[in-house]
Backbone as CSV, one residue per row, in Angstrom:
resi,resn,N_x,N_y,N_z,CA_x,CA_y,CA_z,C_x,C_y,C_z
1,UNK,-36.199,-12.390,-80.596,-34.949,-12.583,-81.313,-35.078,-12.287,-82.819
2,UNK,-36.737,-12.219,-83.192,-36.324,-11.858,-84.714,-35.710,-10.436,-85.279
3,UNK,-35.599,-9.525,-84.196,-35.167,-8.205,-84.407,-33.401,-8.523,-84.989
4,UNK,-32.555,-9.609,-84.194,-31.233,-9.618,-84.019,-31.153,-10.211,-85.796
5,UNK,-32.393,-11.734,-85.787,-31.747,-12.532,-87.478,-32.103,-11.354,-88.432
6,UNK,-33.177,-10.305,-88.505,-33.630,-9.078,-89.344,-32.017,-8.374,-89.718
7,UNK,-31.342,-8.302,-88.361,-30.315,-7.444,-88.664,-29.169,-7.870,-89.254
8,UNK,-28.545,-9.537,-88.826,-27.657,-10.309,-88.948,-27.954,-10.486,-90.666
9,UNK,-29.213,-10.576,-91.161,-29.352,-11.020,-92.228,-29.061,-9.802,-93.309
10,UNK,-29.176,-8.704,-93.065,-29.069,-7.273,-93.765,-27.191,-7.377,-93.455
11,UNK,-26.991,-7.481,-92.805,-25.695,-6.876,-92.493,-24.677,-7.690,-93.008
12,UNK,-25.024,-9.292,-93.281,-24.495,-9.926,-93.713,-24.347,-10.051,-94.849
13,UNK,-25.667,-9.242,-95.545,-25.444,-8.884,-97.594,-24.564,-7.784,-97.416
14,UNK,-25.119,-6.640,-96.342,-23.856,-5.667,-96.326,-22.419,-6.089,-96.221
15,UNK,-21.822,-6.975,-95.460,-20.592,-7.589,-95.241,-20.281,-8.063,-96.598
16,UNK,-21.124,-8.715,-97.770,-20.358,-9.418,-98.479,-19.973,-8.243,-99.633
17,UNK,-20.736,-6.667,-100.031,-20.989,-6.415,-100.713,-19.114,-5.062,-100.204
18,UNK,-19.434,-5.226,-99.401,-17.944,-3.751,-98.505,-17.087,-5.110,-98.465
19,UNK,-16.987,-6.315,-98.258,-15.731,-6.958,-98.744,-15.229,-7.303,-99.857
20,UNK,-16.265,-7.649,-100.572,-15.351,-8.063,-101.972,-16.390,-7.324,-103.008
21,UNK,-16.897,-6.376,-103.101,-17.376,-5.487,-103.720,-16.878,-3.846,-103.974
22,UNK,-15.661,-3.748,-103.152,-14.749,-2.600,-103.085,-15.234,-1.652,-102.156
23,UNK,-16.389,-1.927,-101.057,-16.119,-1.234,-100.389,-17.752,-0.415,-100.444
24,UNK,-18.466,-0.791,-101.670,-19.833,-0.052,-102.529,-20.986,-0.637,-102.123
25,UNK,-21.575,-0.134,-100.999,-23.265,-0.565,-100.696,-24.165,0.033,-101.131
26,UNK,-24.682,-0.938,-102.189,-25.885,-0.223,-102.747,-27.471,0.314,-102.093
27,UNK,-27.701,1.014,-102.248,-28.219,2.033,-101.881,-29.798,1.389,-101.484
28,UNK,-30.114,0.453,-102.628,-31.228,-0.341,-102.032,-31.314,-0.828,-100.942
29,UNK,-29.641,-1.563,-100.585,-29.821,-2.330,-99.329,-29.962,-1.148,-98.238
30,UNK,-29.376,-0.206,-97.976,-28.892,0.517,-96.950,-30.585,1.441,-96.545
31,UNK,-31.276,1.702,-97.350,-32.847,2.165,-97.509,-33.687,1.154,-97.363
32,UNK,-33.433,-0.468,-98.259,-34.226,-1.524,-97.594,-34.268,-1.810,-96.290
33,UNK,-33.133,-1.621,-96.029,-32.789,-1.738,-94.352,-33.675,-1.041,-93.417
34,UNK,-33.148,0.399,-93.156,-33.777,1.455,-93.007,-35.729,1.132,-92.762
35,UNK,-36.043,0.551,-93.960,-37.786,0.555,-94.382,-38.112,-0.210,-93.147
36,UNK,-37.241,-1.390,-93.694,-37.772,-2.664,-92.484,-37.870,-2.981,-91.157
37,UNK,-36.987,-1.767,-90.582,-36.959,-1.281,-89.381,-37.895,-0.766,-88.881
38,UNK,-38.034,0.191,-89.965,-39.288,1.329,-89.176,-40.549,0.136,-89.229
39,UNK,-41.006,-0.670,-90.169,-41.923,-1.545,-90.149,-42.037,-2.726,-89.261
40,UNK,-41.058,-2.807,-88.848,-40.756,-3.694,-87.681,-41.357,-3.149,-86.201
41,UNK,-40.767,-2.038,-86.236,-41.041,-1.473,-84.700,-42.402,-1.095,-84.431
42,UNK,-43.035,-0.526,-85.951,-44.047,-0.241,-86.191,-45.318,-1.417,-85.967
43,UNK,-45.115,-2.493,-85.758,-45.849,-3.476,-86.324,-45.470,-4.458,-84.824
44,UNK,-44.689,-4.747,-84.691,-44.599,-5.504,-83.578,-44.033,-4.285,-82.095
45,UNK,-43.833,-3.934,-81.878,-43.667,-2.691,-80.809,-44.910,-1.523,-80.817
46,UNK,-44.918,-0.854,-81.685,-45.446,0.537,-81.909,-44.968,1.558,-81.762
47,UNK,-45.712,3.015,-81.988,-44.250,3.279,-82.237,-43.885,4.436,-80.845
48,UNK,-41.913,4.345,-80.784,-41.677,4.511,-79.759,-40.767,5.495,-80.047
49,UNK,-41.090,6.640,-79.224,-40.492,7.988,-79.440,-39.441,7.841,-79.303
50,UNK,-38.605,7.512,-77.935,-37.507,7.186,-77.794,-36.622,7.136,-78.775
51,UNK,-37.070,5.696,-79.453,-36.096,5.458,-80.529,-36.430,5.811,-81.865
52,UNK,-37.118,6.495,-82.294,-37.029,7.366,-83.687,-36.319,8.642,-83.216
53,UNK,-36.447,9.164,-82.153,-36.044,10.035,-81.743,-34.273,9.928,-81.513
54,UNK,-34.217,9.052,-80.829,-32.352,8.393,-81.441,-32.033,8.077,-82.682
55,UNK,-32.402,7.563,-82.989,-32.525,7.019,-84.251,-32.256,8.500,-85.204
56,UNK,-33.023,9.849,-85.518,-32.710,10.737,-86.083,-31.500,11.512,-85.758
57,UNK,-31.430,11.295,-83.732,-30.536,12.141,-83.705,-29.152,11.716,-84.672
58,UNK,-28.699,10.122,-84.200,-28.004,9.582,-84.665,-27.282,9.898,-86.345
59,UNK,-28.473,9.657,-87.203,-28.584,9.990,-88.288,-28.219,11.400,-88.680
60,UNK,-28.767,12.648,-87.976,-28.222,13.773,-88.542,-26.856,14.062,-87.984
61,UNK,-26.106,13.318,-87.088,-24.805,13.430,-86.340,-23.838,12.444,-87.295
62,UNK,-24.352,11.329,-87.725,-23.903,10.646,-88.789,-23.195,11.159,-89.920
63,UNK,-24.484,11.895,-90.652,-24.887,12.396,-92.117,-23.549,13.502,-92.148
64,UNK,-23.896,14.232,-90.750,-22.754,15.445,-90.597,-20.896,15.043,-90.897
65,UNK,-20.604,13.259,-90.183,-19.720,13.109,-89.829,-19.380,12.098,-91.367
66,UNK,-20.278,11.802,-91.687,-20.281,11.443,-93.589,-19.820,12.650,-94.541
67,UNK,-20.366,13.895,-94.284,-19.889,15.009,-95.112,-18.470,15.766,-95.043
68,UNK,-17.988,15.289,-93.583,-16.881,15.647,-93.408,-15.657,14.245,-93.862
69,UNK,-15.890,13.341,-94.259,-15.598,12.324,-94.812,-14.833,11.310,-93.873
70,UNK,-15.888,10.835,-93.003,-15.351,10.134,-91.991,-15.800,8.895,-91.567
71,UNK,-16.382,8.583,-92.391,-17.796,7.338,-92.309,-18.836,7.456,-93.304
72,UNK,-18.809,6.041,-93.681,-19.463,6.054,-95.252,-21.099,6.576,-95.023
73,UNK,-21.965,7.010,-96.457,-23.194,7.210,-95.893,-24.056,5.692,-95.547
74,UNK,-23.622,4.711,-95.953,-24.246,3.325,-95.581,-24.062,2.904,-94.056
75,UNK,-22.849,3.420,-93.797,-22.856,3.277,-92.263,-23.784,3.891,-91.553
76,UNK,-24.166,5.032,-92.126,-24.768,5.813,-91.334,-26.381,5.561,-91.168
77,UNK,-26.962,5.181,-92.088,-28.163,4.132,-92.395,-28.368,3.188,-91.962
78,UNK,-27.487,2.808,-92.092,-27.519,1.022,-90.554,-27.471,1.608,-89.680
79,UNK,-26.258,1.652,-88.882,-26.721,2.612,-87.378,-27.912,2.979,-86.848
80,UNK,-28.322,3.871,-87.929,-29.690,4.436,-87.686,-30.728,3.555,-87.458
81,UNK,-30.635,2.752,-88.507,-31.394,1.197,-88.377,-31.619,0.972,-87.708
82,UNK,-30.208,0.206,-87.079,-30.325,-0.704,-85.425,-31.129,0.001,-84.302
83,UNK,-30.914,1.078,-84.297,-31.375,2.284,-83.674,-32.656,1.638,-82.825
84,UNK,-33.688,1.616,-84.557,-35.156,1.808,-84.534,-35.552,-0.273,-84.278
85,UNK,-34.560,-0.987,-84.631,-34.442,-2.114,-84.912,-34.172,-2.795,-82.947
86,UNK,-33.329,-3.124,-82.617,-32.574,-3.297,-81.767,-33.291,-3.234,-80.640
87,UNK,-33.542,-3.779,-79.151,-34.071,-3.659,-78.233,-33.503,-2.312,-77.410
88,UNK,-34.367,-1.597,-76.816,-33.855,-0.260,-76.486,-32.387,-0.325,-75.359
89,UNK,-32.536,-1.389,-74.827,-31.233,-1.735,-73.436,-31.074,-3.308,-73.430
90,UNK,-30.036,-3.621,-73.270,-29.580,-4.808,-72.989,-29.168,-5.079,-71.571
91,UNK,-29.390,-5.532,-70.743,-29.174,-5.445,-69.455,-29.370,-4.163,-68.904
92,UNK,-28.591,-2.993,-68.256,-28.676,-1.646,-68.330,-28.028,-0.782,-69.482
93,UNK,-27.587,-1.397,-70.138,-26.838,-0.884,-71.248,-27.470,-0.465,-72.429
94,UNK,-27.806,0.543,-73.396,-28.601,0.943,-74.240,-27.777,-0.359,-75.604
95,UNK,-28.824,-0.737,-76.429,-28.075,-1.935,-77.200,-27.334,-1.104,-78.086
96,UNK,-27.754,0.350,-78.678,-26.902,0.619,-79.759,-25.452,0.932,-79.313
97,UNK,-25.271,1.356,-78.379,-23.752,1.852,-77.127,-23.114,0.547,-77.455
98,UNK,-23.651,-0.809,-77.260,-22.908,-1.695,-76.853,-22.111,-1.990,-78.438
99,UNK,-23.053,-1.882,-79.601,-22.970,-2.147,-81.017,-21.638,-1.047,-81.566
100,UNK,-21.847,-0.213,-80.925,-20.611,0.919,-81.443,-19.691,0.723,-80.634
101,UNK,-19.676,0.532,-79.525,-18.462,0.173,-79.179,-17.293,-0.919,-79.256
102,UNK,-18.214,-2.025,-79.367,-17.825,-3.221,-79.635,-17.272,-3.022,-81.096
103,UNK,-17.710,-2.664,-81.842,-17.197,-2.287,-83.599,-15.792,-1.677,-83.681
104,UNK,-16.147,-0.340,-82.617,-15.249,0.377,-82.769,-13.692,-0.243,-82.315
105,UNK,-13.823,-1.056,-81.347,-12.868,-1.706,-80.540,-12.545,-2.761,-81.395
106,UNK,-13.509,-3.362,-82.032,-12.828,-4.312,-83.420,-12.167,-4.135,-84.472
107,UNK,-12.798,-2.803,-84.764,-12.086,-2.579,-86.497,-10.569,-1.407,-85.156
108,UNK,-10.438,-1.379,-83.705,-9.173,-0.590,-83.837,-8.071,-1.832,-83.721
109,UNK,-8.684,-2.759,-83.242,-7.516,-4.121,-82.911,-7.157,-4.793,-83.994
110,UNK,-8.201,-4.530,-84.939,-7.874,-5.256,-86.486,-6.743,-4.487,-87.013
111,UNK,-6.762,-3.255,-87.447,-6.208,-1.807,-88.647,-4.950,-2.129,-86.799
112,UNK,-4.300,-2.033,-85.799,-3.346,-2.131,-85.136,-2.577,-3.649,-85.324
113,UNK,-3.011,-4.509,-85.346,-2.542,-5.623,-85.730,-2.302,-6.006,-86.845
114,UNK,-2.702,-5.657,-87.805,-2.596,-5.587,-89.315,-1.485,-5.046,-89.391
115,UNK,-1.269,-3.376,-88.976,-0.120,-2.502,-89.224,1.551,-3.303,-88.751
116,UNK,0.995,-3.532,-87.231,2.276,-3.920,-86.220,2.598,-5.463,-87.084
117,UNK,1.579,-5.979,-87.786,2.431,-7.633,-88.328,3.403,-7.459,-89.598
118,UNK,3.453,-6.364,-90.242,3.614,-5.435,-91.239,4.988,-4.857,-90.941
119,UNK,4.537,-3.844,-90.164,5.767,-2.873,-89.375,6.020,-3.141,-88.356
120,UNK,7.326,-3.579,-88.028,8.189,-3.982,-86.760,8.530,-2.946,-85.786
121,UNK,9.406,-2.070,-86.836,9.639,-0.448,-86.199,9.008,0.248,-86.224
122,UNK,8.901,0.549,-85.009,7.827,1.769,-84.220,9.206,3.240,-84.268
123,UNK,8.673,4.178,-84.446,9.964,5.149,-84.155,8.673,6.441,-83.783
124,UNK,7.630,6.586,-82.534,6.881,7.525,-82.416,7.705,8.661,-81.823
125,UNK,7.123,9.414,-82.270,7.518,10.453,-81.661,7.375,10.917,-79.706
126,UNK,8.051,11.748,-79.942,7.199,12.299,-77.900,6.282,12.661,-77.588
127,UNK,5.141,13.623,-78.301,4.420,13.831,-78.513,2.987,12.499,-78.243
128,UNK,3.610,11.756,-79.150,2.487,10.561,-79.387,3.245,9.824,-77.977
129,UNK,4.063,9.339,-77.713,4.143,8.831,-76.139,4.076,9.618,-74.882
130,UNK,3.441,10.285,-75.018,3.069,11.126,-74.115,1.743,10.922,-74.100
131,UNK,1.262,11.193,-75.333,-0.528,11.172,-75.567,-0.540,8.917,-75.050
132,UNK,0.178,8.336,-75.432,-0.571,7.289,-74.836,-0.133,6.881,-73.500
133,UNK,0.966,7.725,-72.664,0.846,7.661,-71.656,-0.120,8.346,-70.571
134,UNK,-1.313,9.431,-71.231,-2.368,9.965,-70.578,-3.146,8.536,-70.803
135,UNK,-3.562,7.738,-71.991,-4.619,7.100,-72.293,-4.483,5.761,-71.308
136,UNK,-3.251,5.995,-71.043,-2.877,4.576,-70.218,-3.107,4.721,-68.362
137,UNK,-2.721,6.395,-68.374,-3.322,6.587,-66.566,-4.592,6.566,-66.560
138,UNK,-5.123,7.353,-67.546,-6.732,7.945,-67.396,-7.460,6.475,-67.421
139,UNK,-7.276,5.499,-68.144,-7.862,4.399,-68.401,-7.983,3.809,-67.217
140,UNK,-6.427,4.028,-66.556,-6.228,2.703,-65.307,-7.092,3.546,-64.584
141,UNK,-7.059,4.864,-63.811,-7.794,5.336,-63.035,-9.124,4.280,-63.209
142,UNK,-9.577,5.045,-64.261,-11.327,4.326,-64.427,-11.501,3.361,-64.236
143,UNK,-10.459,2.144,-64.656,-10.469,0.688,-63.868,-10.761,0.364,-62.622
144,UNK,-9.450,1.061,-61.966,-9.377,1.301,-60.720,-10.412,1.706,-60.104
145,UNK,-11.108,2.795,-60.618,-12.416,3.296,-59.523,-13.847,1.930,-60.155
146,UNK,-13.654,1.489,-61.211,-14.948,0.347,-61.503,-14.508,-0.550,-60.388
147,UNK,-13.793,-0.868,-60.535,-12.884,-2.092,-59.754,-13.476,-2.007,-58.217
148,UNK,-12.986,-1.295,-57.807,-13.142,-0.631,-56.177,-15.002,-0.861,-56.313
149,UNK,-15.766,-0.466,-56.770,-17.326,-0.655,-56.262,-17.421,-1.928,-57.131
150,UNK,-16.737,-3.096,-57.283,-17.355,-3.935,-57.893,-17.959,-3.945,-59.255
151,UNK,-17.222,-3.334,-60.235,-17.979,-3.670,-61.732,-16.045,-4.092,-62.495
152,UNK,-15.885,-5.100,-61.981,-14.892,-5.682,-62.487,-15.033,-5.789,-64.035
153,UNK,-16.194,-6.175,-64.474,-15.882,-6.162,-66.296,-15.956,-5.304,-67.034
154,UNK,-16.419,-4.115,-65.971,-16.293,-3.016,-66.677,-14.978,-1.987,-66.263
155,UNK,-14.081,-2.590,-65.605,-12.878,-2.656,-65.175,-12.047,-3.047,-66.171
156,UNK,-12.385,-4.390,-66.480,-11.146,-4.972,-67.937,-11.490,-4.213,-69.334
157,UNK,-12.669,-3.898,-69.285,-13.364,-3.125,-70.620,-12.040,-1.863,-70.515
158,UNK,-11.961,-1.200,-69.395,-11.300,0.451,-69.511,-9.952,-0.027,-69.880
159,UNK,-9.489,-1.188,-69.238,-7.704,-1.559,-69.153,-7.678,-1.542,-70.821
160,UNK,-8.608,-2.648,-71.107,-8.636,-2.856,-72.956,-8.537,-1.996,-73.290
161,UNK,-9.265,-0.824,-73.515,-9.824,0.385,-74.330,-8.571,1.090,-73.891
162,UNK,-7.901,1.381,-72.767,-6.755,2.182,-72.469,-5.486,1.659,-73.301
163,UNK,-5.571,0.273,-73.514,-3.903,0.000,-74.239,-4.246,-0.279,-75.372
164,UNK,-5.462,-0.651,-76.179,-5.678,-0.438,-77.693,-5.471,1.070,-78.040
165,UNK,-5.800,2.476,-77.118,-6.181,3.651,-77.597,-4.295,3.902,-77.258
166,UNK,-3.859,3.333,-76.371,-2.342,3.868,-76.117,-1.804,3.472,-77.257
167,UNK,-1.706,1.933,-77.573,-1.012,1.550,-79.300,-0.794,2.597,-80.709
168,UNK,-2.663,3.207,-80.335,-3.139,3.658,-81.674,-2.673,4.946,-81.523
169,UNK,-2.621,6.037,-80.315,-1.693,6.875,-80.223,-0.212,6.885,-80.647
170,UNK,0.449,5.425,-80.873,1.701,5.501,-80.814,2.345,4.913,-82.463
171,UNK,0.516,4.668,-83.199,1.175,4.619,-84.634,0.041,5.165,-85.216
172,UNK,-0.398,6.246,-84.834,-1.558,6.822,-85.657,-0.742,7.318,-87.146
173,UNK,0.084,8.051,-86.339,0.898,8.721,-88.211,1.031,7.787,-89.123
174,UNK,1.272,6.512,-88.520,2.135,5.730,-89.831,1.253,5.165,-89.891
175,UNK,0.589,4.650,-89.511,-0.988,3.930,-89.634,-1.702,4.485,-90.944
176,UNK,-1.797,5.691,-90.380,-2.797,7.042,-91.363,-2.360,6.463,-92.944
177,UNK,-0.657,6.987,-92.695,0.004,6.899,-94.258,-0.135,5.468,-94.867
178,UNK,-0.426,4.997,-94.264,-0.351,3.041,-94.682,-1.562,2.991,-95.567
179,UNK,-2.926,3.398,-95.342,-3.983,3.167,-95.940,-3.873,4.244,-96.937
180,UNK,-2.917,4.962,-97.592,-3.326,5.922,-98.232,-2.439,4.861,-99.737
181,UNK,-3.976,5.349,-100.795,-3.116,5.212,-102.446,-2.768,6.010,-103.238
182,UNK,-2.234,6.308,-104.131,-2.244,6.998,-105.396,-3.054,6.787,-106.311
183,UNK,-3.696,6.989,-106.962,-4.835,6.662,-107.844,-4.534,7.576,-108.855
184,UNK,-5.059,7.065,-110.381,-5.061,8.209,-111.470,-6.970,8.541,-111.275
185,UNK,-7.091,9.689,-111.774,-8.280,10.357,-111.444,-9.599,9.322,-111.950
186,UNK,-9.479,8.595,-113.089,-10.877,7.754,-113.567,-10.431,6.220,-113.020
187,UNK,-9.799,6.210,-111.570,-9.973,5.217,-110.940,-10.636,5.764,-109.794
188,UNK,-10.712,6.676,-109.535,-11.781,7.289,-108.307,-13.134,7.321,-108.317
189,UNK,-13.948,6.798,-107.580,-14.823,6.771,-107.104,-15.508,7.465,-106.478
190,UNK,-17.047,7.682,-106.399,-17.997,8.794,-105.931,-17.703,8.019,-104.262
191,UNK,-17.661,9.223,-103.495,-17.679,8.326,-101.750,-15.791,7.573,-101.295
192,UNK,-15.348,7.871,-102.086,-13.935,7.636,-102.178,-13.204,8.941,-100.948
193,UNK,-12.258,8.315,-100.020,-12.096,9.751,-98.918,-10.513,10.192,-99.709
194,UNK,-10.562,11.539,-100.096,-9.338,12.405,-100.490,-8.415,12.254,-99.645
195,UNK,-6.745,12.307,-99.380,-5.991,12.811,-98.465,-5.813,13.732,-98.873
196,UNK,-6.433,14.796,-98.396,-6.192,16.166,-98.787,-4.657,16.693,-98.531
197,UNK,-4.528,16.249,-97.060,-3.152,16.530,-96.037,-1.699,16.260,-97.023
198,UNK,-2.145,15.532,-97.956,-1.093,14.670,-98.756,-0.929,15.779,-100.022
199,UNK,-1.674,16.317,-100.518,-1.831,17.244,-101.843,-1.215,18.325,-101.393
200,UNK,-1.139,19.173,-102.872,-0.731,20.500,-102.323,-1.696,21.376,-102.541
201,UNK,-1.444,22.365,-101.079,-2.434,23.000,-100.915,-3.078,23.753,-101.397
202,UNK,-2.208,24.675,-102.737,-2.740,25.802,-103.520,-3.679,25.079,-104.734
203,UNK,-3.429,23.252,-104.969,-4.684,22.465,-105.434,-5.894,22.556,-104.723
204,UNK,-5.614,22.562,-103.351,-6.355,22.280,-102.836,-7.809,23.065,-102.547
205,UNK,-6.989,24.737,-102.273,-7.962,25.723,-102.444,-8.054,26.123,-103.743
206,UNK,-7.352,25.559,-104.828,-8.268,26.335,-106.411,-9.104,25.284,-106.858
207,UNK,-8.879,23.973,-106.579,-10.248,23.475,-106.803,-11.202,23.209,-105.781
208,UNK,-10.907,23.587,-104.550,-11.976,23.427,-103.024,-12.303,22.115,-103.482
209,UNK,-11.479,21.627,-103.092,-11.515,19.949,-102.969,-11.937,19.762,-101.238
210,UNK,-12.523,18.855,-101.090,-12.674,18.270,-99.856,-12.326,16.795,-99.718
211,UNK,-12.770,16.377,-98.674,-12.291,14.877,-98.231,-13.407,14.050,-98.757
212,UNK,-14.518,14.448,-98.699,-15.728,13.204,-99.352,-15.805,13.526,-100.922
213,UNK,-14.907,12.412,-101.897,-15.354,12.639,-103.000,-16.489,12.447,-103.733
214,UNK,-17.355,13.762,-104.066,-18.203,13.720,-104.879,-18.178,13.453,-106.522
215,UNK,-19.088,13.169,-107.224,-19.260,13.428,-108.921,-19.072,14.676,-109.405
216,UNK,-18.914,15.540,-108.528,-18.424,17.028,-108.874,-17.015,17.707,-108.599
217,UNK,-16.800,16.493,-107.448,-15.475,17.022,-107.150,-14.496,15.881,-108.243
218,UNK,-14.735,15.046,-108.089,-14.142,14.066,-109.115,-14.031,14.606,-110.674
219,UNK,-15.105,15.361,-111.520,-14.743,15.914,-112.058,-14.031,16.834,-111.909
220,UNK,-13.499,17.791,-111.432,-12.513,18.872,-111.162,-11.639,18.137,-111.227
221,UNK,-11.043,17.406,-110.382,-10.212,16.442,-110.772,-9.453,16.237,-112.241
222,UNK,-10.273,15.338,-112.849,-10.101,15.174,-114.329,-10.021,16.858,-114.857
223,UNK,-10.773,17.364,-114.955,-10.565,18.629,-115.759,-9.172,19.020,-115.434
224,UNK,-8.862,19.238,-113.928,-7.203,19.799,-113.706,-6.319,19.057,-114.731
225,UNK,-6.511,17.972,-114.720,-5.464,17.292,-115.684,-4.234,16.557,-114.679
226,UNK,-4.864,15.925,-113.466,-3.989,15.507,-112.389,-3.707,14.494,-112.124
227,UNK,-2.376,14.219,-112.435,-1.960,12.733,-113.205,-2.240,11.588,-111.889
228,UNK,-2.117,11.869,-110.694,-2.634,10.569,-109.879,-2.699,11.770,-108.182
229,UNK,-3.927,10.983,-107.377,-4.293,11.918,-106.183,-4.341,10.658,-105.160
230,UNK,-4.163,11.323,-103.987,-4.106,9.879,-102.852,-5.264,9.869,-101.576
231,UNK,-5.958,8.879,-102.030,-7.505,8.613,-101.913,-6.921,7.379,-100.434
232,UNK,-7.845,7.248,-99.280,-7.805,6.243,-98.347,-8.132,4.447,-99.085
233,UNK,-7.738,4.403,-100.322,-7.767,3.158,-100.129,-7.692,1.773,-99.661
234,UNK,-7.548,1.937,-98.320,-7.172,0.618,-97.898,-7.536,0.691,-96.780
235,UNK,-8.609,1.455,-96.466,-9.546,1.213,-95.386,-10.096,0.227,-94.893
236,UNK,-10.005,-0.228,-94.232,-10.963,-1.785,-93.732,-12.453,-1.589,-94.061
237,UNK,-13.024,-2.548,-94.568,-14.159,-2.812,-94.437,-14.835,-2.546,-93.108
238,UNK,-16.248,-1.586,-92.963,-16.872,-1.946,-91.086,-17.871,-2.148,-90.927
239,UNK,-18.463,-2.875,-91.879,-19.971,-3.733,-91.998,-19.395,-4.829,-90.804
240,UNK,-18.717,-5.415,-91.812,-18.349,-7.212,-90.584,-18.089,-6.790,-89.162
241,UNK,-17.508,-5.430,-88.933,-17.292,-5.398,-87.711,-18.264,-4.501,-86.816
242,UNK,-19.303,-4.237,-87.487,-21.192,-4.191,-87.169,-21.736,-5.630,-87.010
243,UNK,-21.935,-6.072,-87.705,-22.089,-7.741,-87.773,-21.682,-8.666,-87.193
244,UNK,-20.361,-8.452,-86.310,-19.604,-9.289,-85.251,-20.710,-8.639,-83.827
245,UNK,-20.669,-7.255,-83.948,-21.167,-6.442,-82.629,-22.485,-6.741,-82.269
246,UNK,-23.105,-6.802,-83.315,-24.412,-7.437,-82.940,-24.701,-9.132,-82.965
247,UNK,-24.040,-9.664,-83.182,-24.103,-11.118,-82.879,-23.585,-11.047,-81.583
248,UNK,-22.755,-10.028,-81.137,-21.946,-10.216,-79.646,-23.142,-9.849,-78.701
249,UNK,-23.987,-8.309,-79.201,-25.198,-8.361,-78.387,-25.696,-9.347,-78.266
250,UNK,-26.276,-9.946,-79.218,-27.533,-10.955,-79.019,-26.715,-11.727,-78.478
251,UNK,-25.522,-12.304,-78.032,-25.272,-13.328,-77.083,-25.340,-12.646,-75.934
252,UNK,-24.920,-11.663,-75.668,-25.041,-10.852,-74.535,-26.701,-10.995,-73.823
253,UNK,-27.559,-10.706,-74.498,-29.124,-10.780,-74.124,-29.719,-12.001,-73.969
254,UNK,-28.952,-13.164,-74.545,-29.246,-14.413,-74.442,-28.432,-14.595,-73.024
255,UNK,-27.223,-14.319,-72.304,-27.045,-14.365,-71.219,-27.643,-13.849,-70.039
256,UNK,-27.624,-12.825,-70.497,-28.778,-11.646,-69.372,-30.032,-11.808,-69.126
């Protein structure tokens, strides 16, 4: 179990630092992390191809999905972490699968419930009820066939995952626009995500702006002389909802 308090305890400076720190993990923690892992596995395991070997893939699939500005690079460092950290399977289940999914399914029920307590009126389009009426057969199918050989909880898992992903189909647009701010340019931040979609475009290709703001792109910025740009501010925090996932493992392994 000391692998789970190693992680709970990192993740929990991470949690305090992405909640009321704006969102900014310093770089020590996310590399301290990282160290202590590999020294961990190293030292009490030895070392195991497997999971350095996940562990990188992870990381360069990460790093990729960080540059396209879709996940912070601290996320992507933990992950990797747990990777090398984490017991390789939890019952039959690989532990990091269970950690991403469980997250992912948290921070979508959080950012949907947040929106819907907010916004009453729904006005989706056809398009989007259409798309969550696939997410809602395809789901039940998969129920349905767990169901039938007996893996009932992995039956309620698909029903869940089918009507959270049907919701989020049916307010992705307005969802999207909800987290977006206006910002004047020397309130932006290095790692800050652009709405590019929101700008106009002939900005867009004369300064080849992208979605992950850099110290280079941020300057361009300022140099244009661009009185305010609309950055994802109001992204949820997804440390805590790493930090929920793995406390949910380790109860999980304490059952199993």
């Amino acid at each position: 179990m000391l692998e789970f308090a190693i992680a709970i305890l990192f993740l929990g400076v991470a949690s305090y630092y992405d909640l009321f720190k704006k969102r900014v993990i310093p770089d020590w923690l996310s590399y301290s992390f990282v160290a202590v892992c590999l020294l961990y596995m190293f030292f009490m395991e030895g070392i195991i191809a497997v999971k350095i070997g996940a562990a990188a893939g992870i990381f360069a699939l990460g790093y990729l999905i960080y540059r396209l500005g879709y996940i912070g690079g601290a996320d992507v460092l933990f992950i990797s972490g747990l990777m090398l950290l984490l017991p390789l399977q939890i019952g039959a289940t690989p532990s990091i699968i269970i950690v991403l999914l469980l997250s992912a399914l948290l921070m979508a029920v959080y950012l949907e419930a947040s929106y819907l307590s907010k916004n009453r009126n729904l006005n989706p389009k056809m398009q989007d009820m259409i798309t969550a009426f696939v997410w809602i057969v395809g789901y039940g199918i998969i129920a349905y066939i767990m169901h039938s050989i007996y893996l009932d909880w992995l039956a309620l898992l698909a029903i869940v995952v089918g009507v959270i992903s049907a919701i989020f189909a049916l307010i992705k647009n307005d969802l999207t626009k909800s987290m977006i701010t206006w910002v004047k340019p020397n309130q932006i931040i290095e790692e800050d995500i652009l709405a590019v979609e929101e700008m106009d475009k002939k900005i867009i290709e004369k300064l080849k702006l992208e979605r992950l703001l850099t110290a280079k792109q941020i300057s361009k910025i300022k140099k244009a002389k661009i009185s305010k740009v609309p950055v994802y501010g109001k992204l949820p925090p997804y440390m805590p909802f790493i930090l929920i996932s793995v406390i949910g493992a380790l109860a999980m392994s304490i059952m199993l």
